[in-house]
Biotite code that builds the C-alpha atoms (Angstrom):
import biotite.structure as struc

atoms = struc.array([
    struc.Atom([187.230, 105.643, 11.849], chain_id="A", res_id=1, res_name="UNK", atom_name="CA", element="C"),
    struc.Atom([185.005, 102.520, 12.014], chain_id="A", res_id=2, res_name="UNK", atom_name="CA", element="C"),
    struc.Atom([181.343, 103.034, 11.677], chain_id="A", res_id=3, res_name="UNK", atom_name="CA", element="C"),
    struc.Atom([178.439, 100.713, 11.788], chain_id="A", res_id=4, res_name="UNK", atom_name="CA", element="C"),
    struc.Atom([175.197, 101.414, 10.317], chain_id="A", res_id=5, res_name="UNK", atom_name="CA", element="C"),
    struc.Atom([171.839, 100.767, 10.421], chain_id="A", res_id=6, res_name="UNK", atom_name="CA", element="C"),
    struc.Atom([168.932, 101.393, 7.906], chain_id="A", res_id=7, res_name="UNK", atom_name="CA", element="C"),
    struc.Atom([166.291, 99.592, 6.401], chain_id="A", res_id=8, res_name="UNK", atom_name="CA", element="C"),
    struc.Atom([165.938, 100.808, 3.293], chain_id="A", res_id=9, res_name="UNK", atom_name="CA", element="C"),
    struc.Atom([168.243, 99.914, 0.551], chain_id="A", res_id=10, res_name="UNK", atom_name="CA", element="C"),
    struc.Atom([168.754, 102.889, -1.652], chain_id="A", res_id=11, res_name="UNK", atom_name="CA", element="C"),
    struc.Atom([169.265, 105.233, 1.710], chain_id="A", res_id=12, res_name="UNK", atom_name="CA", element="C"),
    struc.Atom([171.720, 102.659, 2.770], chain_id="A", res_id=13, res_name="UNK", atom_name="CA", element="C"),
    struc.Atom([174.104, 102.462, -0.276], chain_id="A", res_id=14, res_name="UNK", atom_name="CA", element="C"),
    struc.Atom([173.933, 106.355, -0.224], chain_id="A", res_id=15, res_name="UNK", atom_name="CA", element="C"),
    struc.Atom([174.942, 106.566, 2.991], chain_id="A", res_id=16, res_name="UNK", atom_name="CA", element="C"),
    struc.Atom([177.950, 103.830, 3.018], chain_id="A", res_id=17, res_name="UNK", atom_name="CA", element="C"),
    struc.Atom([179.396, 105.352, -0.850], chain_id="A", res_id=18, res_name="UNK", atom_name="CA", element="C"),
    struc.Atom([179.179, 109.030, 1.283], chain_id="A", res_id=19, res_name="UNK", atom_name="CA", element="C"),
    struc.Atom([180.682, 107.871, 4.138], chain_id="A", res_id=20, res_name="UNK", atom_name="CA", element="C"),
    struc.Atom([183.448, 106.064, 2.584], chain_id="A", res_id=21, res_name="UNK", atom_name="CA", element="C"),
    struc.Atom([183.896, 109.097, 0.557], chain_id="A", res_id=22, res_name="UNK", atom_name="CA", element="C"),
    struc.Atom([184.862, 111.012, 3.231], chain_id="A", res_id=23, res_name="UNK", atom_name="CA", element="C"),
    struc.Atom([187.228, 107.961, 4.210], chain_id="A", res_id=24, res_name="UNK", atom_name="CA", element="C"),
    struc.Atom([185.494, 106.228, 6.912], chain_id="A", res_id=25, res_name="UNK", atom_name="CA", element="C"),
    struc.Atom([185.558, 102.538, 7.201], chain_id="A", res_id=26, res_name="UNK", atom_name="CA", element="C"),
    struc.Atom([182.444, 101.157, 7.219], chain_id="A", res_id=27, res_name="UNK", atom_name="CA", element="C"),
    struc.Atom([182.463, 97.789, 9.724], chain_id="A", res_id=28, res_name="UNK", atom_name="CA", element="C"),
    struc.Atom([178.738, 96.724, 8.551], chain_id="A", res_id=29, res_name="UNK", atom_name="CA", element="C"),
    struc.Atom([176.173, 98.274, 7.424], chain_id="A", res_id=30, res_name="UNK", atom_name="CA", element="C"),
    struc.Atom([172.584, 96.121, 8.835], chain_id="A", res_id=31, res_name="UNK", atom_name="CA", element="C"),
    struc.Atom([168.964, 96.756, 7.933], chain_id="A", res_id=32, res_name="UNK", atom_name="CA", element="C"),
    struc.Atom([167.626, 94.822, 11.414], chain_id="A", res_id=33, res_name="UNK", atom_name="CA", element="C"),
    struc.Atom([167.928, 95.656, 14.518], chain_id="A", res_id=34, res_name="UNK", atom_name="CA", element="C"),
    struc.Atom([169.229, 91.747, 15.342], chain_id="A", res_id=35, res_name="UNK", atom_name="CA", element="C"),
    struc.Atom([171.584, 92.426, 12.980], chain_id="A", res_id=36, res_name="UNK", atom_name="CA", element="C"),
    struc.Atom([172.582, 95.871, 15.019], chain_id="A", res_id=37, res_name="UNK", atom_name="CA", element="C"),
    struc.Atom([173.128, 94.352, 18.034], chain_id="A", res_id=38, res_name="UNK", atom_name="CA", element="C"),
    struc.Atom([175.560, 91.540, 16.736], chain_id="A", res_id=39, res_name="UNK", atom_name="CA", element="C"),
    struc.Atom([177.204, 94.109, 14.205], chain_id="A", res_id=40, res_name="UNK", atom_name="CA", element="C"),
    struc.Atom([177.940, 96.413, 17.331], chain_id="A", res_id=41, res_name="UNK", atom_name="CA", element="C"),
    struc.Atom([179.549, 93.549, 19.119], chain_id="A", res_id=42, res_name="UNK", atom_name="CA", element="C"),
    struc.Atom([181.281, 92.291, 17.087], chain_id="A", res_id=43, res_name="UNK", atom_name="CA", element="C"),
    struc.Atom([182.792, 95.196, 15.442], chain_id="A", res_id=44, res_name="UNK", atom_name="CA", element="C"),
    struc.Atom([183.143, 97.677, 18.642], chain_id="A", res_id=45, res_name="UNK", atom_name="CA", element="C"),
    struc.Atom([182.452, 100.896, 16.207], chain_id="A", res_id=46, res_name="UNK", atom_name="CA", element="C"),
    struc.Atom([183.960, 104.025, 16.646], chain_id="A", res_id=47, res_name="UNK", atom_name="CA", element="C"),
    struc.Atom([181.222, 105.298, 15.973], chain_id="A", res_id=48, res_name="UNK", atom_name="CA", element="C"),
    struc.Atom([177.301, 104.139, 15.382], chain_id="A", res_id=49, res_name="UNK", atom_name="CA", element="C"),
    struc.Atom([174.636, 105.350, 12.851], chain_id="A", res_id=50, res_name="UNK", atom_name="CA", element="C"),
    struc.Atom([171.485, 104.225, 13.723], chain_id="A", res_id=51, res_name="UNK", atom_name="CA", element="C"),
    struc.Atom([167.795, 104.788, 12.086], chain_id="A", res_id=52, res_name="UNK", atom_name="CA", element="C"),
    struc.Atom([165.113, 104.979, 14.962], chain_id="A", res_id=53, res_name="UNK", atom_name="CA", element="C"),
    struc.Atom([162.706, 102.496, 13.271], chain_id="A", res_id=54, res_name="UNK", atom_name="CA", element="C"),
    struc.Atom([164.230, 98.733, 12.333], chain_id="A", res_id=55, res_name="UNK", atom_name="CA", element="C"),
    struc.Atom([162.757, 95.216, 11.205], chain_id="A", res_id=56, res_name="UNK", atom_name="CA", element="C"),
    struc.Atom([161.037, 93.498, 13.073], chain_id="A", res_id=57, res_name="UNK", atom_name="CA", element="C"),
    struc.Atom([159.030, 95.650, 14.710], chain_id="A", res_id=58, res_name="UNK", atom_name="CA", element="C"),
    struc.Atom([159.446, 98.718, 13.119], chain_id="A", res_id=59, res_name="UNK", atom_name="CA", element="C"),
    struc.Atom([158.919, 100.822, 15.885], chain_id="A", res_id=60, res_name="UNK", atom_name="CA", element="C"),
    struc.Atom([161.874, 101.454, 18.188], chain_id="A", res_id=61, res_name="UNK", atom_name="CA", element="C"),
    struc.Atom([164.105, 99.078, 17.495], chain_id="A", res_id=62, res_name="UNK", atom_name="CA", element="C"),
    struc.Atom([167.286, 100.900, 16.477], chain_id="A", res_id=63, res_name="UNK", atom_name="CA", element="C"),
    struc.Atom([167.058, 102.973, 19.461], chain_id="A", res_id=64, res_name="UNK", atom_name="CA", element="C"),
    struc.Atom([166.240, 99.679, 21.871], chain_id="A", res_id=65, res_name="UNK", atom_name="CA", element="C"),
    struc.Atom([169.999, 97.986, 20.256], chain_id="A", res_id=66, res_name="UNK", atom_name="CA", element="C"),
    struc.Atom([171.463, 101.779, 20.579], chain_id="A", res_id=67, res_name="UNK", atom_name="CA", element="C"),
    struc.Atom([170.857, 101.700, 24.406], chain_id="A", res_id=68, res_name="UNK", atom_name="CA", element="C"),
    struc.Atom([171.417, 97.946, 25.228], chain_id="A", res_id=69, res_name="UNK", atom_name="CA", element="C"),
    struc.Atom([174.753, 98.809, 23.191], chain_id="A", res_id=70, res_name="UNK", atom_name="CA", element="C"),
    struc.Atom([175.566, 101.609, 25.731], chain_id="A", res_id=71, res_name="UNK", atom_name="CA", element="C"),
    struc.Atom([174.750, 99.574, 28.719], chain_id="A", res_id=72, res_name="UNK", atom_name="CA", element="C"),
    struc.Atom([177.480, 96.978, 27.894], chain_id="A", res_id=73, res_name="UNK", atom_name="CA", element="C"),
    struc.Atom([180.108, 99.499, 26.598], chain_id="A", res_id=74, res_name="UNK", atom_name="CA", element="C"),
    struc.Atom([179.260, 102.708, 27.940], chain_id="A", res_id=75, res_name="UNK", atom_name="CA", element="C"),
    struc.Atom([179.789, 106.217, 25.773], chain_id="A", res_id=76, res_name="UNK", atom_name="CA", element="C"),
    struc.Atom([179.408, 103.982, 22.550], chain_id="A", res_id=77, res_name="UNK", atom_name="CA", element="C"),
    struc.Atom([179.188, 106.989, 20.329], chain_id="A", res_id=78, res_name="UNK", atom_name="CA", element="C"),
    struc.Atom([175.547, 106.668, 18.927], chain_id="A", res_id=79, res_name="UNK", atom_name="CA", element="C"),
    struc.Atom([174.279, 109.135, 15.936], chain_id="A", res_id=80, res_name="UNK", atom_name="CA", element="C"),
    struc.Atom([170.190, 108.751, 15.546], chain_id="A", res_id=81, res_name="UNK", atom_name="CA", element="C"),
    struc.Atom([169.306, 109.389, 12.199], chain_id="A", res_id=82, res_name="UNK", atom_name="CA", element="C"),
    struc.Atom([165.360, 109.581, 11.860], chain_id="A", res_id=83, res_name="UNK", atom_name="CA", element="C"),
    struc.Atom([162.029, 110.715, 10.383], chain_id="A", res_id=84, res_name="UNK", atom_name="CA", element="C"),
    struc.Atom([160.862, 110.243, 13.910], chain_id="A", res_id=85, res_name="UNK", atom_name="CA", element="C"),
    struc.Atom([161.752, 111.701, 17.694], chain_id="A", res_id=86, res_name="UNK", atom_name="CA", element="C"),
    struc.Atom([161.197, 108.931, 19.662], chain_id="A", res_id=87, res_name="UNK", atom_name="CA", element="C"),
    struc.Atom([160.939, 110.993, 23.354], chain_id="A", res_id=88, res_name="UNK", atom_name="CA", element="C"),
    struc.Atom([161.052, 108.662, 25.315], chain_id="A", res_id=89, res_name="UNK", atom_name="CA", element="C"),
    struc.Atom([163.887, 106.448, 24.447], chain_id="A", res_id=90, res_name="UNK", atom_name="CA", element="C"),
    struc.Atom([165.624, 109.513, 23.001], chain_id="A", res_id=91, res_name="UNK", atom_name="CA", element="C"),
    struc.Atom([165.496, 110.807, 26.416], chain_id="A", res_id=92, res_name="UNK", atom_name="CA", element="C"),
    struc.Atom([167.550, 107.646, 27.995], chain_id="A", res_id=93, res_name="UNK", atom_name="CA", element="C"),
    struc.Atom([169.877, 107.863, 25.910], chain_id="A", res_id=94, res_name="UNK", atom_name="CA", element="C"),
    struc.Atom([170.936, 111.293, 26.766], chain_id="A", res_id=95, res_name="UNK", atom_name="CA", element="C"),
    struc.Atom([170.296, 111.276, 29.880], chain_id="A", res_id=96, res_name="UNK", atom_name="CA", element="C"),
    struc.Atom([173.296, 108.970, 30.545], chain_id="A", res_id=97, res_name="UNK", atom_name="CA", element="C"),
    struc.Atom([176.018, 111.621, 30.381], chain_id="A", res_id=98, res_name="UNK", atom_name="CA", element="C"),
    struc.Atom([178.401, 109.182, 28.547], chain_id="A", res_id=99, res_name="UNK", atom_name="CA", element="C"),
    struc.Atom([180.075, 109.583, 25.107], chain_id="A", res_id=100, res_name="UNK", atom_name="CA", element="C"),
    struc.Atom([179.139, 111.361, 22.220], chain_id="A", res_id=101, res_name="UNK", atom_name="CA", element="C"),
    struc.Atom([175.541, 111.579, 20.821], chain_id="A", res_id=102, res_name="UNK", atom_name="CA", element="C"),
    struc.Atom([173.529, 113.054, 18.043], chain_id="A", res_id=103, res_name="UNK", atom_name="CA", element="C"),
    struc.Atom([170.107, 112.928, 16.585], chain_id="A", res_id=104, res_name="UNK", atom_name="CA", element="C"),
    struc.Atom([169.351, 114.339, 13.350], chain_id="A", res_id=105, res_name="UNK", atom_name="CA", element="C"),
    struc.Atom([165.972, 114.244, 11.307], chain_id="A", res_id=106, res_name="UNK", atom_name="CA", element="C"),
    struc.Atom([166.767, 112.513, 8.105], chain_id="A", res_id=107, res_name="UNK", atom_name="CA", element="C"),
    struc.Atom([164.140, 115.433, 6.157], chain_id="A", res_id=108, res_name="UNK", atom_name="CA", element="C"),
    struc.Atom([166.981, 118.150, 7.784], chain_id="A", res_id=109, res_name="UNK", atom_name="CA", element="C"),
    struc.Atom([170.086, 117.523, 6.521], chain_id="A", res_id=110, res_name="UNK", atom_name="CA", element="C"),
    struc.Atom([170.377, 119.344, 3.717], chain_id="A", res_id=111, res_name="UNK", atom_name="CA", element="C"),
    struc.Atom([174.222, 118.561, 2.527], chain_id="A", res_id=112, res_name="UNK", atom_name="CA", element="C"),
    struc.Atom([176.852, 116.226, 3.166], chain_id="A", res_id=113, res_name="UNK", atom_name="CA", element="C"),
    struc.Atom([178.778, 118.586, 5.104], chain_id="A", res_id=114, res_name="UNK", atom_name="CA", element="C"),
    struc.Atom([176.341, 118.770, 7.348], chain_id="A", res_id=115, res_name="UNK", atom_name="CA", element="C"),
    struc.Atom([175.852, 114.918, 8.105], chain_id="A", res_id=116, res_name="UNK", atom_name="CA", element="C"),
    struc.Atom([180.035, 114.112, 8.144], chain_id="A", res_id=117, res_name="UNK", atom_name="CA", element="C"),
    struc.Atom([180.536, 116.511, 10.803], chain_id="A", res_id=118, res_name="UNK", atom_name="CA", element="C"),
    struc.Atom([177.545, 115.359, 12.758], chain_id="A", res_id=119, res_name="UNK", atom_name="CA", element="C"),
    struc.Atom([179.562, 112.040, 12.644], chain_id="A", res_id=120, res_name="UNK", atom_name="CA", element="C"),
    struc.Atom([182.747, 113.240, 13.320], chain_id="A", res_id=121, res_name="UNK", atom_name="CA", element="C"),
    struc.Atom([181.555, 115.472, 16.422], chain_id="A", res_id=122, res_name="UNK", atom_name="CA", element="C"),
    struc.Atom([179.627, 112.315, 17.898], chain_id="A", res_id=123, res_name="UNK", atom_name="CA", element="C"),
    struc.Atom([182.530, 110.356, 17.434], chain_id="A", res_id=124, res_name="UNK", atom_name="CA", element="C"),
    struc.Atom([184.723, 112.497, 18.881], chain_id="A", res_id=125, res_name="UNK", atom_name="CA", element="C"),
    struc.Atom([182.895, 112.492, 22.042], chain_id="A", res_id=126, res_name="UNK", atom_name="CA", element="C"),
    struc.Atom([180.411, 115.520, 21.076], chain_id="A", res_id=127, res_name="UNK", atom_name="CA", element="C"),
    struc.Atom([176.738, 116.699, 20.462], chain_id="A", res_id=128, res_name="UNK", atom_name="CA", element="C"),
    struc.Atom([174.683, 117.006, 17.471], chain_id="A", res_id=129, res_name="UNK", atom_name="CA", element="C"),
    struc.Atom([171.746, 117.980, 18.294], chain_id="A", res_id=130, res_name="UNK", atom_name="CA", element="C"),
    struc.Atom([168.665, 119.282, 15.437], chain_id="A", res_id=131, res_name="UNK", atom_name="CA", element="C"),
    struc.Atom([166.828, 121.745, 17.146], chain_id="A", res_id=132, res_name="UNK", atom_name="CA", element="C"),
    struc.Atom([163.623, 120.780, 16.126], chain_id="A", res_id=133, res_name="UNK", atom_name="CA", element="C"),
    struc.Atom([164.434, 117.482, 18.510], chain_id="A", res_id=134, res_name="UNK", atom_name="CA", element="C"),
    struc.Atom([165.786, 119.712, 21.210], chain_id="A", res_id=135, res_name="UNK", atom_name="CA", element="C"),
    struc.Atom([162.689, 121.705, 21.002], chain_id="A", res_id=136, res_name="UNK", atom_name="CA", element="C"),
    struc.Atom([160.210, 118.441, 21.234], chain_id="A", res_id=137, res_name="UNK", atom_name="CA", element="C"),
    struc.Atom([162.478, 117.318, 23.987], chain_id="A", res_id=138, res_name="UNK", atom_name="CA", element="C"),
    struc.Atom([162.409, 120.149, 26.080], chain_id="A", res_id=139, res_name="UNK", atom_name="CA", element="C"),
    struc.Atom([158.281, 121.135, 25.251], chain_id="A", res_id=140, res_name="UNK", atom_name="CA", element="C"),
    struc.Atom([156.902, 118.077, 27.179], chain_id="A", res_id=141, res_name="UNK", atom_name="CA", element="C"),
    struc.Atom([157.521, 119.710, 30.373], chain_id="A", res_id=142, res_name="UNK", atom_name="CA", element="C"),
    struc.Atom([154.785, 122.062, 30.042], chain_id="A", res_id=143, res_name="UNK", atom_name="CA", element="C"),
    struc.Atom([155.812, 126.114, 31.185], chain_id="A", res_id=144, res_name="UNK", atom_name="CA", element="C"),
    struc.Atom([154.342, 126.189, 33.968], chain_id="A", res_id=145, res_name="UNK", atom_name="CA", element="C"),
    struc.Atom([156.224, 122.834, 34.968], chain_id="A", res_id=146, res_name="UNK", atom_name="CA", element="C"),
    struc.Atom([158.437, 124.149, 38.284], chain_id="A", res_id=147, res_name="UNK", atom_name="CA", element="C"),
    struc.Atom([162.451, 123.917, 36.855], chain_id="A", res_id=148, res_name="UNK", atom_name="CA", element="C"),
    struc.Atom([162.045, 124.893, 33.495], chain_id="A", res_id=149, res_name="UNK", atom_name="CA", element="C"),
    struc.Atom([159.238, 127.407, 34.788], chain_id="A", res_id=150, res_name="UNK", atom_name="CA", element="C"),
    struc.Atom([161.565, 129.173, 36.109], chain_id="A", res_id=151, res_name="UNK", atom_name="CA", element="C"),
    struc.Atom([163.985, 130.446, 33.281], chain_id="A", res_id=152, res_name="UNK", atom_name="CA", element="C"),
    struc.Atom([163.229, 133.401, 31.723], chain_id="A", res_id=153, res_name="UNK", atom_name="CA", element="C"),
    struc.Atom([162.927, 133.239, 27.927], chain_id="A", res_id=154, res_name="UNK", atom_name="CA", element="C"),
    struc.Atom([166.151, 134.395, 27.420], chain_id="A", res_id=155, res_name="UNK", atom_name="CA", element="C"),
    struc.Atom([167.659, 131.830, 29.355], chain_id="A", res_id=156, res_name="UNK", atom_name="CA", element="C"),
    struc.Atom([165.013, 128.791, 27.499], chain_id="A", res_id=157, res_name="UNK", atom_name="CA", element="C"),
    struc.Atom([167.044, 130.183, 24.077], chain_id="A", res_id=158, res_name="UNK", atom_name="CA", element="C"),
    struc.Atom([170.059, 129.886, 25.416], chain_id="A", res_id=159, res_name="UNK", atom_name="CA", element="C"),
    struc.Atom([169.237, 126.121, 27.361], chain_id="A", res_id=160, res_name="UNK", atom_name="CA", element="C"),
    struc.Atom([168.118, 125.109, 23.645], chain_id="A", res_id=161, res_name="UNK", atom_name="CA", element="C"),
    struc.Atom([171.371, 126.561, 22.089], chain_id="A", res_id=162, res_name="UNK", atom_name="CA", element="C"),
    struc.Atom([172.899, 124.888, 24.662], chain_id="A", res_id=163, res_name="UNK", atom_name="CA", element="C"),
    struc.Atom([171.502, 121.708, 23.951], chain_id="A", res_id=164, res_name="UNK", atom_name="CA", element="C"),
    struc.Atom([172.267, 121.639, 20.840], chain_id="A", res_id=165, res_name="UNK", atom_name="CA", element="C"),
    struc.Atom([176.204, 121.242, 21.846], chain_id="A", res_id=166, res_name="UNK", atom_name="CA", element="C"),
    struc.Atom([176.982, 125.402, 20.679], chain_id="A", res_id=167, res_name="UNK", atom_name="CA", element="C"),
    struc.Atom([179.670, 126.845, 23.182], chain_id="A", res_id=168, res_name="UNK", atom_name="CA", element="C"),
    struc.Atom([179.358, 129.691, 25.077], chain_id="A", res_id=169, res_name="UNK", atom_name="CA", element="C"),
    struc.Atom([181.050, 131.680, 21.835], chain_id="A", res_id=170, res_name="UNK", atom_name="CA", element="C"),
    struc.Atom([179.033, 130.366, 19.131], chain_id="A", res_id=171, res_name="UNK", atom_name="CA", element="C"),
    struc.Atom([175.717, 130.949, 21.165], chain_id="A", res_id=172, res_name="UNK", atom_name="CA", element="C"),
    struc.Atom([176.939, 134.818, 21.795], chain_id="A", res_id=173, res_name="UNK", atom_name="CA", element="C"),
    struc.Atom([176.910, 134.749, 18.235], chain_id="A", res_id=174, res_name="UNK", atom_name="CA", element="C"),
    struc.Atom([173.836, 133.528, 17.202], chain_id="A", res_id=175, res_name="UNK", atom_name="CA", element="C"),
    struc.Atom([171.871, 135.742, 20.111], chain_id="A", res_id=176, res_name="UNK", atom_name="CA", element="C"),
    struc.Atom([174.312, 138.977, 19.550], chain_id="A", res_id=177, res_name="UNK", atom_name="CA", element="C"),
    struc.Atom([175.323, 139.163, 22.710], chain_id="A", res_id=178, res_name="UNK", atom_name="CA", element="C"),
    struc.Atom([178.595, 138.992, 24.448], chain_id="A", res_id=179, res_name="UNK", atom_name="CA", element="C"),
    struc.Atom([180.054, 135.910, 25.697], chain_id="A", res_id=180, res_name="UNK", atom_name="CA", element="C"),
    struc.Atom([179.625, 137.282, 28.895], chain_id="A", res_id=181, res_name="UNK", atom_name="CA", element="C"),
    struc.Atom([176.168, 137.469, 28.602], chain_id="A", res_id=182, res_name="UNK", atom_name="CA", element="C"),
    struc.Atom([175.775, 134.144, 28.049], chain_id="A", res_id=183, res_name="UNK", atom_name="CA", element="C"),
    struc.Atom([178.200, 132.766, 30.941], chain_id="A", res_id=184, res_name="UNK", atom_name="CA", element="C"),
    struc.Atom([175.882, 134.984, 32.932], chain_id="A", res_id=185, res_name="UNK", atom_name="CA", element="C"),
    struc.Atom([173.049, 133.293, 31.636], chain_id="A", res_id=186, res_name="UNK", atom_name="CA", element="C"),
    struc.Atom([174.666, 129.312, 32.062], chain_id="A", res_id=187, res_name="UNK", atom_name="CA", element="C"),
    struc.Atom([175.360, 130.510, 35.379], chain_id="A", res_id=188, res_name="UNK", atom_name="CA", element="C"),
    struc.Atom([171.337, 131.331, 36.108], chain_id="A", res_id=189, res_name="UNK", atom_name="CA", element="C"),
    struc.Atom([170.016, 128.171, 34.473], chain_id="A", res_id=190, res_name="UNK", atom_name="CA", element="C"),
    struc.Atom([172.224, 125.771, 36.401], chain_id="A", res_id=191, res_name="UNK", atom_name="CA", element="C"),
    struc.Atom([171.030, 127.781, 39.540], chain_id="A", res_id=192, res_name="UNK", atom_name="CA", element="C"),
    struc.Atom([167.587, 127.623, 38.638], chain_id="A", res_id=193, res_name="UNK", atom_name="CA", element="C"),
    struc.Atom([167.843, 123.606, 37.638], chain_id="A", res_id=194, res_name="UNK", atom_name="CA", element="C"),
    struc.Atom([169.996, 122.774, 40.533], chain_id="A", res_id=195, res_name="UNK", atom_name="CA", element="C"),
    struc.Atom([172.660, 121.881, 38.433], chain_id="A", res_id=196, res_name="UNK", atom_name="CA", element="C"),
    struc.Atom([176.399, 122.323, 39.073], chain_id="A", res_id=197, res_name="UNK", atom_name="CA", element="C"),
    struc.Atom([178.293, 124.187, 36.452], chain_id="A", res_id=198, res_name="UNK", atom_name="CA", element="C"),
    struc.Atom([180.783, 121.641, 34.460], chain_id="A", res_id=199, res_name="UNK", atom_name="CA", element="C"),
    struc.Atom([183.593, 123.303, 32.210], chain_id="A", res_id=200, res_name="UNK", atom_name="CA", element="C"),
    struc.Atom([182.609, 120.254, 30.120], chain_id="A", res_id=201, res_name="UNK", atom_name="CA", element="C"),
    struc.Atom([179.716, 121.849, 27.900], chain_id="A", res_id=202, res_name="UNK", atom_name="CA", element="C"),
    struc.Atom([179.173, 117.978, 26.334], chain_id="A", res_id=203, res_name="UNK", atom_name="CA", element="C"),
    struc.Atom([178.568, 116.484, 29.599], chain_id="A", res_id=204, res_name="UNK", atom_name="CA", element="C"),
    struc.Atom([176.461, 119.930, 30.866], chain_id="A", res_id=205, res_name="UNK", atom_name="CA", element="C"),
    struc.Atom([174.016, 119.447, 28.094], chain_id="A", res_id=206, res_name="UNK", atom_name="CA", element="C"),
    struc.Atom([173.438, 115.713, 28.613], chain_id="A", res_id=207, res_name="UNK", atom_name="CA", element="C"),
    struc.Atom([172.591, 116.745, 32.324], chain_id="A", res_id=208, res_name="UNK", atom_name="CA", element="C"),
    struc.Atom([170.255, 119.941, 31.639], chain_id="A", res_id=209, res_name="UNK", atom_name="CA", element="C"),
    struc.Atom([168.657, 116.948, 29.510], chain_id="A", res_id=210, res_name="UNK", atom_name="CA", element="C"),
    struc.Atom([168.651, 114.075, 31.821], chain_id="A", res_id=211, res_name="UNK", atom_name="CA", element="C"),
    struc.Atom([167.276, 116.586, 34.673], chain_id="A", res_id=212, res_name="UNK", atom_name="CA", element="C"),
    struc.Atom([163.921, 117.402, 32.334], chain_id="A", res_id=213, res_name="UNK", atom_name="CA", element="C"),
    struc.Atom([163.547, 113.915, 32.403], chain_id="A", res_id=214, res_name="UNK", atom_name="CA", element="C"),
    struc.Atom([163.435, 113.557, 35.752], chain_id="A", res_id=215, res_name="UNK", atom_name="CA", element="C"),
    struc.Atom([160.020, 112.354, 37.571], chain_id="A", res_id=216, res_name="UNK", atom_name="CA", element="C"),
    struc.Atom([158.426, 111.878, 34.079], chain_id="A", res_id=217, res_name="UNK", atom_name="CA", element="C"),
])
């Protein structure tokens, strides 16, 4: 699995190529700009793309910029985020597109290798990983009272979260101790309420709950 990456600092860099290679992935480049990115991504046609949020030259939103322009000319690129930062509003665009796998993980939150390899592995597979704490900063900027999301009861916002977070309708039954049933009762509800038609797809479902709470922003 080829994988091109993109950090800025050194040390984090190295770390990151020796783990990944551990775990026998083929690194294609490894970039600290976000210049460099969008030639590496190109040129290479990753499997796969780990990207930091905040890249030389400007050092603001540069990784994410190359992430998306990468999309738009081959769409479902698999793109992991890998970040101090949750940049909303490009974060947002990017999974609101409904294409290919995606991830964003806050570099402060992964706490073992495990962890990070199958965040790469799921993306690049066509999946989500999702850290809640992004879901949850996401989904807050539409206040409560906002009309769709207003409308869920608080069961249904864990579940939406959950949900977001790629978790099936098993592992969120699970984690809320509740039958599966429950929660297909619950899915059902939420699209309802959001106007959303139910996909057997739960990728592609959580990419549109997300790129609906975008909407009219």
């Amino acid at each position: 699995m080829r994988v091109v990456l993109a950090e800025d600092l050194f040390l984090l860099r190295d770390g990151l190529v020796r783990m990944l290679e551990a775990f026998g992935f083929e690194i294609a480049a490894a970039v600290e700009s976000g210049p460099e990115l969008t030639r590496a991504l190109a040129e290479f046609n990753p499997d796969v793309a780990v990207v930091d949020v905040r890249l030389p030259p400007t050092h603001t939103d540069e990784g994410l910029q190359c992430a998306l322009a990468a999309r738009r000319a081959r769409p479902g690129l698999p793109v992991l985020v890998l970040s101090q930062h949750v940049e909303q509003l490009y974060a947002r665009e990017l999974l609101a597109d409904g294409q290919g796998g995606i991830g964003y993980l806050l570099k402060d939150r992964v706490f073992d290798a495990e962890q990070f390899i199958d965040a790469v592995r799921r993306v690049a597979a066509g999946g989500t990983a999702m850290d809640p704490q992004v879901i949850q900063q996401l989904l807050s900027r539409r206040s409560a009272g906002d009309r769709p999301l207003g409308r869920l009861t608080p069961r249904e916002v864990e579940v939406l979260e959950l949900m977001a977070q790629g978790r099936s309708n098993a592992a969120i039954a699970a984690q809320l101790v509740v039958t599966e049933r429950a929660i297909a009762k619950h899915t059902s509800n939420i699209f309802a309420k959001l106007g959303l038609e139910v996909s057997d797809d739960d990728n592609r479902r959580v990419l549109a709950v997300l790129a609906y709470l975008d909407r009219d922003r």
